[in-house]
C-alpha positions in Angstrom: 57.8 103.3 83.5 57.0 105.5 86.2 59.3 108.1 87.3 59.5 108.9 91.1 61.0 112.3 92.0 63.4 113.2 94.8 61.8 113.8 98.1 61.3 112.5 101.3 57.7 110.9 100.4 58.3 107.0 100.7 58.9 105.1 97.6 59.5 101.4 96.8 63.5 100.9 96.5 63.5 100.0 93.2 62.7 103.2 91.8 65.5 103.4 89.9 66.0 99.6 88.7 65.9 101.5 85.0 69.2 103.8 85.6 71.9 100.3 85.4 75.4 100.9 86.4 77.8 101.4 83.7 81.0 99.8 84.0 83.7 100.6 86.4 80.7 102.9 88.8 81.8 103.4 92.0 80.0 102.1 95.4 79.8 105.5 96.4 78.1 106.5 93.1 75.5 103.9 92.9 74.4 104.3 96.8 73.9 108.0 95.5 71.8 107.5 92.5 69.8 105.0 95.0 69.3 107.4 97.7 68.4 110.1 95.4 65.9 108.8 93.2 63.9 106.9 96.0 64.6 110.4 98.1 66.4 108.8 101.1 68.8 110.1 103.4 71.7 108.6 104.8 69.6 107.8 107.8 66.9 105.8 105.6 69.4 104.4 103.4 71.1 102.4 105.9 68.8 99.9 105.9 69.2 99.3 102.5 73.0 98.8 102.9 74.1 97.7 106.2 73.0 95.7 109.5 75.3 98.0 111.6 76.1 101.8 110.9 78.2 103.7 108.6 82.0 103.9 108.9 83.4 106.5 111.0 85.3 109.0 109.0 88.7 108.4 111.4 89.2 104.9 110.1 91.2 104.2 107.1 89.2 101.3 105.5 85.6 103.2 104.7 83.9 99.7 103.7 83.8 97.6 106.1 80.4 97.7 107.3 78.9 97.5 103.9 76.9 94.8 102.8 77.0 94.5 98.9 74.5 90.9 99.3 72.0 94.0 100.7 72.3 96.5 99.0 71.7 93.9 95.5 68.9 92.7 97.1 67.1 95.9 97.3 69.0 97.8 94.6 69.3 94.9 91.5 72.7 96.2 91.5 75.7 94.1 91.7 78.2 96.7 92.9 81.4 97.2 94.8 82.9 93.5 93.9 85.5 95.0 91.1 86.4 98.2 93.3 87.2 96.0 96.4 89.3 94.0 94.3 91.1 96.4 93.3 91.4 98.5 96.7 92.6 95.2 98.7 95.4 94.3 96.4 97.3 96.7 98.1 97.7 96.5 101.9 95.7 99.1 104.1 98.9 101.1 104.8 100.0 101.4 101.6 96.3 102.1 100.0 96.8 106.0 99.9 99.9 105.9 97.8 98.1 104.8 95.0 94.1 105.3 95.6 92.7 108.9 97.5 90.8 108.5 100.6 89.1 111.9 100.0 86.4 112.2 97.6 87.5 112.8 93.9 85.5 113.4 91.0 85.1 114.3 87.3 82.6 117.2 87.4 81.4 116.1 83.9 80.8 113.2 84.6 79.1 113.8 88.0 76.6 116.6 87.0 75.9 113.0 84.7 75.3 111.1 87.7 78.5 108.9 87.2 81.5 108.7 89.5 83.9 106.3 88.6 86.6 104.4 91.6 89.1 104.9 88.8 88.6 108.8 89.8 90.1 107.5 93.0 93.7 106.7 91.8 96.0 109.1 92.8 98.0 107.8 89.1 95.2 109.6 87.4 95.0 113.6 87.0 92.6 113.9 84.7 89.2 112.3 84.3 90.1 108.9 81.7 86.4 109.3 79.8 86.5 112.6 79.1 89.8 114.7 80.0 88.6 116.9 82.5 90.8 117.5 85.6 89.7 115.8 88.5 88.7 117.6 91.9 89.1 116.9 95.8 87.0 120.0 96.1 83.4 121.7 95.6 83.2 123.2 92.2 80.6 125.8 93.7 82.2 126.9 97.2 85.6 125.4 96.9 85.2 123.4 100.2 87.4 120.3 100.9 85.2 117.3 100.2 84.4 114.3 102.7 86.4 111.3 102.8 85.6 108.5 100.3 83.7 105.4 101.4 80.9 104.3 102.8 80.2 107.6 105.3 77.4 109.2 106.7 79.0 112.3 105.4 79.6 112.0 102.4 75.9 109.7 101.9 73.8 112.1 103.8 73.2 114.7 100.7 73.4 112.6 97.9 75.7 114.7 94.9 75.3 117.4 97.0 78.3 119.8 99.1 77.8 118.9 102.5 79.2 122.8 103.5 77.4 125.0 100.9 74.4 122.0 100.0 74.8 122.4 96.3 75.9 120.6 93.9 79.4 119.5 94.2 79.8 119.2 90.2 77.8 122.7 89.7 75.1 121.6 88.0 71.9 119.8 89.8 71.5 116.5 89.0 68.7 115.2 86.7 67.4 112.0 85.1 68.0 113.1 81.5 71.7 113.6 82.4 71.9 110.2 83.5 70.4 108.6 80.3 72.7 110.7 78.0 75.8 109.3 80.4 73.9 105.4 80.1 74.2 105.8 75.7 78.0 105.9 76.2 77.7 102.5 78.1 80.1 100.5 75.6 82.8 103.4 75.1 82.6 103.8 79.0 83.2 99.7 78.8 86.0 99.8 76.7 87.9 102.7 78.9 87.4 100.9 81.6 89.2 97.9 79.9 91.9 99.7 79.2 92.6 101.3 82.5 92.4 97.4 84.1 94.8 96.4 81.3 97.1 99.5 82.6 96.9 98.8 86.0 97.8 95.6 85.6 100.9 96.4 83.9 101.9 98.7 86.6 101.6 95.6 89.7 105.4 94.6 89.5 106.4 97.6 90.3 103.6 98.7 92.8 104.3 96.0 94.5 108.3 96.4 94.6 107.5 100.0 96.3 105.3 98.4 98.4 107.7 96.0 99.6 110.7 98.8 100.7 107.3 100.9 102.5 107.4 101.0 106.1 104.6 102.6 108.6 106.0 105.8 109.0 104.1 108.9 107.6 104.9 110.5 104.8 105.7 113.7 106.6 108.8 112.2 108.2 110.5 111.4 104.4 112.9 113.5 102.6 110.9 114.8 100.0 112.0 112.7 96.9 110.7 110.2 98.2 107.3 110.9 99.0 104.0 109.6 96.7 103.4 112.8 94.8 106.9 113.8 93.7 108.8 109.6 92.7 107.2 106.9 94.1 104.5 106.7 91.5 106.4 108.1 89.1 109.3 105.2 89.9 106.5 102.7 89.5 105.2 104.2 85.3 108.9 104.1 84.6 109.0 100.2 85.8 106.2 99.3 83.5 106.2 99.1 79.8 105.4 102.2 77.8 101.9 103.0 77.1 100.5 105.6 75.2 97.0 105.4 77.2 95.6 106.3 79.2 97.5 109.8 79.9 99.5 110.2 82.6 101.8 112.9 84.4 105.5 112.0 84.0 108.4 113.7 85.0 112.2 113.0 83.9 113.4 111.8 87.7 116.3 109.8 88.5 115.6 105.9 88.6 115.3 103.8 91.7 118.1 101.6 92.9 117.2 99.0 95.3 119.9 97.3 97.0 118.4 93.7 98.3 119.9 90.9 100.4 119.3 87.8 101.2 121.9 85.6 103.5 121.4 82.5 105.7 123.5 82.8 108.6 125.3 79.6 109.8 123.8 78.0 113.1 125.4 78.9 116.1 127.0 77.0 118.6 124.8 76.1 121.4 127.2 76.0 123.9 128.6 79.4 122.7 126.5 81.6 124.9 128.0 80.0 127.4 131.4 81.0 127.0 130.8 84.5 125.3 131.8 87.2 127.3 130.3 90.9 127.1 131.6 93.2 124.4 131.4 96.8 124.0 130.5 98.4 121.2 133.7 99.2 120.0 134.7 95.3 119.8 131.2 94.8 117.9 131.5 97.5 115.7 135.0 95.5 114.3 133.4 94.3 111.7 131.2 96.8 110.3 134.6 99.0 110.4 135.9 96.5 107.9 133.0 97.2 105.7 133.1 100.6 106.2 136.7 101.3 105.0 136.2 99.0 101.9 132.9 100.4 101.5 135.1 104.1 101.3 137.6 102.5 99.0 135.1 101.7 96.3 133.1 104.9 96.6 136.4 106.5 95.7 137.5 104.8 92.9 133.9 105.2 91.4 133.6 109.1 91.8 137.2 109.4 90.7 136.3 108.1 87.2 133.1 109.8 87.5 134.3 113.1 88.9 137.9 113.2 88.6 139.3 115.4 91.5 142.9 115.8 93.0 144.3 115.6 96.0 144.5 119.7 96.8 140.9 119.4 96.0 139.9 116.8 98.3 141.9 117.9 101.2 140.1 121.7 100.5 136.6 120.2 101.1 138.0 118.8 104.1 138.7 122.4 105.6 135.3 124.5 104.4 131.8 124.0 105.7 130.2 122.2 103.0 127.3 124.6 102.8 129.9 126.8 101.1 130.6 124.9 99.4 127.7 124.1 97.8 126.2 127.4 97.1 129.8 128.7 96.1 129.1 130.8 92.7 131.8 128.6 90.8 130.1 125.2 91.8 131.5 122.0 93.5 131.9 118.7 93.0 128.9 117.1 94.9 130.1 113.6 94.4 133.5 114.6 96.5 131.2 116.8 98.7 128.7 113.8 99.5 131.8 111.6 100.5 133.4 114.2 103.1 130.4 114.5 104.6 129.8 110.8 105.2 132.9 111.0 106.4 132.4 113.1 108.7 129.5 111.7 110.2 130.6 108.7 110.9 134.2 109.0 112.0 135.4 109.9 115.4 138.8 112.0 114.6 139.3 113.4 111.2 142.3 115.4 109.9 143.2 116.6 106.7 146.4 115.2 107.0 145.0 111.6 107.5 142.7 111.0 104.7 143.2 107.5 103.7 140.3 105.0 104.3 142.4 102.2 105.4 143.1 104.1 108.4 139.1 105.3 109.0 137.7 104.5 112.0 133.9 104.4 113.3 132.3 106.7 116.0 130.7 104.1 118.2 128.7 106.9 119.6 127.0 108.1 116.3 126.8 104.6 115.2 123.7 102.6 115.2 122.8 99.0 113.9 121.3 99.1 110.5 117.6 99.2 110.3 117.6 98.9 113.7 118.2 94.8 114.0 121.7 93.8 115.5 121.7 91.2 113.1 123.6 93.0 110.4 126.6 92.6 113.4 127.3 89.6 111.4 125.8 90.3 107.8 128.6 92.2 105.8 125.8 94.0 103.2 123.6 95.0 105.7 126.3 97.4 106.8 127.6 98.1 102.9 123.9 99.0 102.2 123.9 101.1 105.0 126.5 102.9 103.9 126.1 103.2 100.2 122.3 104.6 100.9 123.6 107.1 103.5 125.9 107.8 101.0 123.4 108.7 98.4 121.1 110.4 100.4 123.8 112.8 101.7 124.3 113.6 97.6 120.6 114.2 97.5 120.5 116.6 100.8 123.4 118.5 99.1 121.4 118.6 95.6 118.2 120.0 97.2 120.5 122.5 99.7 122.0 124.2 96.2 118.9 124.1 94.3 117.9 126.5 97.4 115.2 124.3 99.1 114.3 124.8 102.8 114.8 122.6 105.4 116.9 119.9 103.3 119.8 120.4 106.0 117.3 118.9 108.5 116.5 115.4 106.9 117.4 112.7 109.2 119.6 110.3 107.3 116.9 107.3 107.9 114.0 109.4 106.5 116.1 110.0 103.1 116.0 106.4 101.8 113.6 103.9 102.1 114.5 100.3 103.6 112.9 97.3 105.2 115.0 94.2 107.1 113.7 91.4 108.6 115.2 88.4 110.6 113.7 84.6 110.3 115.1 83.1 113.5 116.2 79.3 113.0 118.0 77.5 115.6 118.7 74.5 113.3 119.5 75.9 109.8 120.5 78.7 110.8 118.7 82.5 110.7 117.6 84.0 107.5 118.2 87.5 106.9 116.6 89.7 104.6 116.7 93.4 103.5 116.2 95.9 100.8 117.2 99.7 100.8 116.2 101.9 97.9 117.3 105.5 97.3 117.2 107.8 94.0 120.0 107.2 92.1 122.8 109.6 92.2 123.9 111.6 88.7 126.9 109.7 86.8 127.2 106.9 89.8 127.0 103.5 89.7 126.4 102.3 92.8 126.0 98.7 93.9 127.3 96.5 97.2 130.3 96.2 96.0 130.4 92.0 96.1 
């Protein structure tokens, strides 16, 4: 068979029918081997892929103008289907927690022609065929590579740096490379298997992360809970134990996810009639109920967790807890965590009145779980409120004493993760939902409380 070299000289588009994809090839691989061996750039390889133009690089989802029915038709290749699978089992907002949007490779397999959309999850450090690390950059210049997808950018040199314009792996690509990478076909196959095997096992809890996500950026979470330091690591420790293929794990403290669901009874529909106006300090009457229980328990459980007396607790009333937390001897951070929640919820608090039957609410401070006035009638909406504030205040205090900057300036919402919703139902009454998920605090069991 004849063997067409790269160039801009036209060529039939089946020049390289002979190089097959191996198993789990990426789109973004197989465009490249196309566009290089028939010598196209990502001007004249358009045609061969789409009716409209390429992604712009601002949008998230850097597929949707791709036509795979084309591209087979001009290629022989049948390529994309188990990638988009894969990619749009998680929702587009979620999609970077677990899969890159830059450009990753293996730069052994890529000076083989071979890129691989298992390269793409973020799960995976190093390369699963052949252990080497993978890289967001250019292995000649060090420049940050485009984003992944199908993007003039990225398709306009194919395997080549779009800064420098050489080789992104370090080595120029060449068809005796790719033939050597085509004789592993069937242990590339059964890697492959494994990984989807892998994956599969991690779904449940990939998708009971998903479910707690919201649409804020990652920037504005405490920084426990962001993607690269627990949430994957949350979702490996979910799944059963596999020796294969390697991944990073770190000892962390497990997830607890508080979840609720309650079907409120149907209200009277004369009652709006009658109702009169309250304040806020007559509709905060019941979440002060919860609160003080909510107190009571948290007590009893860090007393037989941390045992402390009554000197002691009445001392961490009177000194800033900073102090007290980077005080040579130590301090009792369970204690600590609970004066402080204290603190920032009630409206007078003396040393001399310490007893949680007697606490009473800020209206002021105070805001509506989750933002839905809903949990005015819902008795763990306000519980979960308070147990996750709870924890994340331990956590603020844990990061402040291991010396890390900035963890005094975590907003209380962006320390736990938490997602409420409200089906309204005139008849049967509204259905109200809710989860709230923080990292578990050392020697603690916390729960609602039921």
């Amino acid at each position: 068979m004849k063997l067409y070299e790269a160039g801009t000289q036209s060529v039939p588009p089946n020049a390289c029918a002979y190089l097959d994809n191996l198993p789990g090839e990426s789109l973004v691989s197989s465009l490249w081997r196309f566009a290089w061996r028939n010598g196209l750039d990502a001007k004249t390889l358009l045609p061969y892929c789409s009716e409209k133009n390429y992604q712009q690089e601002s949008v998230s989802d850097g597929y949707w103008h791709y036509d795979h029915e084309r591209f087979a038709a001009a290629s022989g290749w049948r390529v994309y289907d188990a990638e988009a699978v894969l990619l749009k089992s998680s929702h587009d907002k979620h999609r970077s927690v677990w899969w890159s949007g830059t450009m990753r490779y293996c730069p052994i397999c890529l000076e083989h022609l071979y890129h691989s959309y298992w390269h793409q999850c973020q799960f995976l450090s190093h390369c699963p065929f052949d252990g080497a690390r993978l890289l967001e950059h250019c292995y000649g210049c060090g420049a940050p590579l485009p984003r992944y997808g199908f993007r003039r950018t990225l398709l306009n040199r194919p395997y080549a740096c779009p800064t420098c314009r050489g080789p992104i792996s370090g080595v120029r690509p060449g068809v005796e490379l790719r033939l050597a990478m085509q004789q592993r076909a069937d242990e590339i196959g059964d890697a492959v298997c494994g990984i989807e095997r892998w994956w599969g096992s991690l779904s449940p809890g990939r998708t009971r992360i998903e479910g707690l996500l919201t649409s804020r950026s990652w920037s504005s979470y405490a920084h426990w809970l962001r993607p690269d330091t627990s949430l994957r690591q949350w979702v490996i420790s979910m799944a059963p134990e596999q020796s294969w293929p390697p991944v990073s794990v770190r000892t962390i403290p497990p997830l607890i996810v508080l979840e609720w669901k309650v079907r409120l009874q149907p209200p009277d529909p004369l009652e709006w009639i009658w109702a009169t106006r309250k304040t806020k300090y007559e509709r905060l009457s019941f979440a002060r109920q919860v609160y003080r229980t909510t107190l009571r328990r948290l007590e009893s459980v860090i007393s037989v967790a941390s045992p402390f007396s009554d000197a002691e607790y009445r001392r961490y009333l009177m000194l800033p807890a900073k102090d007290l937390v980077v005080h040579p001897g130590g301090c009792n951070l369970h204690l600590l965590a609970l004066i402080v929640l204290r603190m920032t919820y009630e409206s007078f608090f003396s040393i001399f009145e310490g007893v949680p039957d007697e606490a009473d609410l800020d209206e002021s401070v105070v805001r509506f779980p989750y933002g839905n006035e809903f949990a005015e009638r819902v008795r763990i909406c306000w519980r979960a409120q308070f147990i996750a504030e709870y924890a994340s205040i331990y956590w603020v205090l844990v990061a402040t004493r291991n010396g890390r900057r900035g963890a005094s300036s975590f907003h209380r919402k962006s320390a736990a993760l938490f997602t409420a919703d409200v089906v309204f139902d005139s008849t049967n009454g509204d259905l109200v939902t809710g989860k709230v998920g923080f990292p578990a605090v050392d020697g603690l069991r916390l729960e609602l409380f039921l």
